[in-house]
N, C-alpha and C positions, 0 to 999 in steps of 0.2 A: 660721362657725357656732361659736358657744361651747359649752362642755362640758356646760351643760344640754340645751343643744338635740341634740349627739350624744347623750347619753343615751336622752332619751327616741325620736331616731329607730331607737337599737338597740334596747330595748324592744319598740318597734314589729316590729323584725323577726324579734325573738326568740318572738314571740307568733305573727308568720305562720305560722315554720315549727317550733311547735308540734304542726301537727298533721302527723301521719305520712306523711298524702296529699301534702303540700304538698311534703315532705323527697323524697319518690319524684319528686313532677315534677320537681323542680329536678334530681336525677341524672339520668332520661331525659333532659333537655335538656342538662345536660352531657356527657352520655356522648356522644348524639350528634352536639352540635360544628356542628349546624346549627339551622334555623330546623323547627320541627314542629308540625301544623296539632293542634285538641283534639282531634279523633277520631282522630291518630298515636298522641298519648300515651296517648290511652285504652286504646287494644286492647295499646299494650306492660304499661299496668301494668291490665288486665282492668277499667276502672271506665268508665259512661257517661263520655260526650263533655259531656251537660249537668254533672255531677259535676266534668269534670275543667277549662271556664268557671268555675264556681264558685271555685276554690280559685284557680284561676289568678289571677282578679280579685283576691283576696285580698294575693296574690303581686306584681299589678303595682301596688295601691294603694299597698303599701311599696315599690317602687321596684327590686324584686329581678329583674324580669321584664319585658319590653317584649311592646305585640301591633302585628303591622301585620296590615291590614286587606283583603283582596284580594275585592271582591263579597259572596259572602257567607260566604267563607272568613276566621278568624283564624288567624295565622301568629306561633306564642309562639315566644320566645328568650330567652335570660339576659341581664340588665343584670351583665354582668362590670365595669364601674365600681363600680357598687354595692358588688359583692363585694370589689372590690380597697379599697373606703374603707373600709365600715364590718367585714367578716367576711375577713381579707385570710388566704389560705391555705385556707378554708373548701372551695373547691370540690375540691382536691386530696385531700378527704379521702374523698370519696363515692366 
């Protein structure tokens, strides 16, 4: 990847977690060190479970978040790759 192309992939994720919902999910999930369904996060940080898909999508389109899939459960977690490439120290600070 050349320096253009990191650029605009940090951009990309400087604009995810723009917004303040996003910054909460990513702590829940790091705090808790495991894998946590939407409607975990929601009730930690008080917002629907549809609200808290929305932002998440947001989150794993940039690359910052993974889902796996269980019926008709999602099961969100931190793409810690991500964070060590592009934001490296980033999660030690939440």
């Amino acid at each position: 990847m050349n320096i253009e192309q990191h650029d605009q992939k940090l951009a990309q994720i400087f604009k995810a977690l723009a917004e303040p919902n996003r910054l909460k999910i990513i702590r829940v999930l790091y705090q808790a060190r495991r894998e946590m369904t939407c409607g975990e996060v929601g009730e930690k940080l008080n917002i629907s479970k549809s609200t808290v898909s929305y932002h998440f999508k947001a989150l794993r389109l940039v690359g910052l978040t993974r889902t796996r899939r269980v019926a008709q459960e999602k099961y969100l977690s931190i793409n810690q790759t991500a964070f060590q490439e592009y934001l490296p120290g980033f999660l030690a600070t939440l």
